[in-house]
C-alpha positions as CSV (number, residue, x, y, z in Angstrom):
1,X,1.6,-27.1,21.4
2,X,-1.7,-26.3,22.7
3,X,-5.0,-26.7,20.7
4,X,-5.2,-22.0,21.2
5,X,-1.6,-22.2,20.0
6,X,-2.2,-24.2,17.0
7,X,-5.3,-22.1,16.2
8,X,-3.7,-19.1,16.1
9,X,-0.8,-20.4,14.2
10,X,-2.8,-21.4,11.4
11,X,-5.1,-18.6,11.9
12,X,-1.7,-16.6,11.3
13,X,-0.5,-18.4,7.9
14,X,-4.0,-18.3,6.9
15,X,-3.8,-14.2,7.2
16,X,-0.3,-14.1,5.9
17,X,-1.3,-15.8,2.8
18,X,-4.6,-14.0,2.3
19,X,-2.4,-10.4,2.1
20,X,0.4,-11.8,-0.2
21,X,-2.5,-13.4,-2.5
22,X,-3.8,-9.8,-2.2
23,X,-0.4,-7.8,-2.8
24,X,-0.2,-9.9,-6.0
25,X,-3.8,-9.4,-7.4
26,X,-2.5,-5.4,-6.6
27,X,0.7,-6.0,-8.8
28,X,-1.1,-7.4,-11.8
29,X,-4.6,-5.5,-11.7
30,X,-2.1,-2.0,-11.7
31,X,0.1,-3.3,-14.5
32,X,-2.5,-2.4,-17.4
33,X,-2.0,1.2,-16.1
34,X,1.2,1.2,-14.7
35,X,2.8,3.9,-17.5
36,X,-0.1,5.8,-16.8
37,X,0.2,5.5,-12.9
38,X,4.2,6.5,-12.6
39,X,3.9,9.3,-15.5
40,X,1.1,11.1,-13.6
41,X,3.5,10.7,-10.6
42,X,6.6,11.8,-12.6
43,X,3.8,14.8,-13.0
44,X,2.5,15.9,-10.0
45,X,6.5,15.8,-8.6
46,X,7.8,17.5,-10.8
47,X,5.4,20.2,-12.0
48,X,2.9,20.4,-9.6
49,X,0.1,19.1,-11.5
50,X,-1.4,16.2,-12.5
51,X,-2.2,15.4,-16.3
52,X,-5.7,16.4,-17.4
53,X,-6.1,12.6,-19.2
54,X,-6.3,10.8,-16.2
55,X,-8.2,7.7,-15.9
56,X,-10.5,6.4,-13.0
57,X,-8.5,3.2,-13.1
58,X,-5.1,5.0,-12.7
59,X,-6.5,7.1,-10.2
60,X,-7.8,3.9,-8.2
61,X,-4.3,2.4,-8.2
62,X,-2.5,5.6,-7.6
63,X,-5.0,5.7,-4.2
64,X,-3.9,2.3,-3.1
65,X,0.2,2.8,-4.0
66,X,-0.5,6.9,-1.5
67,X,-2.9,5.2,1.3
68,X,0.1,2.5,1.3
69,X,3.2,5.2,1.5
70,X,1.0,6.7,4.3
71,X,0.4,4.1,6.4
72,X,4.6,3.1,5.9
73,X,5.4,7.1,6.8
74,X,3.0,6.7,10.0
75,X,4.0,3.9,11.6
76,X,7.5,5.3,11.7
77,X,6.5,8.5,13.9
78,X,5.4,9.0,17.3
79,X,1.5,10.2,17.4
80,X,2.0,13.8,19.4
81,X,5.8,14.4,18.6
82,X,6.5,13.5,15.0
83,X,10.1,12.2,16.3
84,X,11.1,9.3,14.3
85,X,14.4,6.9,14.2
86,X,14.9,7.3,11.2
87,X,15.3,11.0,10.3
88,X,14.0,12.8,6.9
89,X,16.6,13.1,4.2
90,X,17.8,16.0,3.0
91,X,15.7,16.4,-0.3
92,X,12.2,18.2,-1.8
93,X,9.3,16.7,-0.3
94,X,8.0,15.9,-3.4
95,X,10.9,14.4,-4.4
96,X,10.1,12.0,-1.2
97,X,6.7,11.7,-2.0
98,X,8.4,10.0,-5.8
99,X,10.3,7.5,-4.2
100,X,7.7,6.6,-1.9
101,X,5.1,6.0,-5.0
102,X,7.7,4.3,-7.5
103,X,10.9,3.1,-5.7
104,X,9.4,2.0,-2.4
105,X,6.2,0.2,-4.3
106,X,8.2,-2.0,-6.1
107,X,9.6,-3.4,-3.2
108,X,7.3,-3.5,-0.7
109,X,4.5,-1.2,-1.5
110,X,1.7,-4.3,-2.9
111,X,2.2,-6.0,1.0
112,X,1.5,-2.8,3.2
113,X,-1.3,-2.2,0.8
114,X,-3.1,-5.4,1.4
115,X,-2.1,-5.5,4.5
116,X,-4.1,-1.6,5.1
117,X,-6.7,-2.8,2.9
118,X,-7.7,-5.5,4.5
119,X,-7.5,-3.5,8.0
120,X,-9.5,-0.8,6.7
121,X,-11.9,-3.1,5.5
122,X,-12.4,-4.3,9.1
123,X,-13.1,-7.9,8.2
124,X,-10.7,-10.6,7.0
125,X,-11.1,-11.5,3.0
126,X,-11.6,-14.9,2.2
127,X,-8.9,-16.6,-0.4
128,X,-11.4,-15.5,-3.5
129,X,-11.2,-11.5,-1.9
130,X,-14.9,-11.5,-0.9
131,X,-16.0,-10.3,2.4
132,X,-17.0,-13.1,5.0
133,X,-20.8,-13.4,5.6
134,X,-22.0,-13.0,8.9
């Protein structure tokens, strides 16, 4: 193995670990407010509208689990075409839109977050979640 090949190895478990260290400080910061998060879902899918008690932490975590579904929903279509493998089922989009922000987050929604935070944020975090200095 060469001395690039070890680099980037460690440079990858180094990465890997930062976003799963990540997707769990998203699990437990959102569970406070997770009632609050998945009724105001159960909400806006089903009424149209989201409850007027709201709060700014909810909203927060409800940003992460839609940015998250988004980037998942985009990486399986083609930029110009919108064709996809995997076809759109048969139900309301809203009703998509549901499993997306409750069934599809438990599973795998904390990982794609992390992993979109941390890309959006342009820099790598550091085990402790703070910004490297330059």
């Amino acid at each position: 193995m060469s001395l690039r090949e070890s680099r980037t190895g460690s440079a990858t478990r180094a990465t890997a670990k930062t976003y799963l260290s990540l997707a769990h400080d998203i699990q437990h910061g959102e569970l406070p407010h997770l009632t609050e998060i998945e009724a105001a879902i159960d909400a806006w899918t089903g009424s149209g509208s989201w409850p007027e008690e709201f709060s700014a932490e909810a909203r927060f975590f409800l940003r992460v689990r839609a940015n998250a579904a988004a980037d998942f929903a985009f990486l399986h279509f083609q930029p110009r075409s919108h064709d996809t493998i995997l076809p759109l089922p048969d139900l309301p989009l809203r009703q998509i839109i549901r499993w997306l922000l409750i069934d599809w987050w438990s599973y795998h929604g904390p990982l794609q977050a992390s992993i979109g935070l941390t890309t959006r944020l342009g820099e790598e975090i550091t085990d402790d979640h703070e910004p490297d200095e330059a």
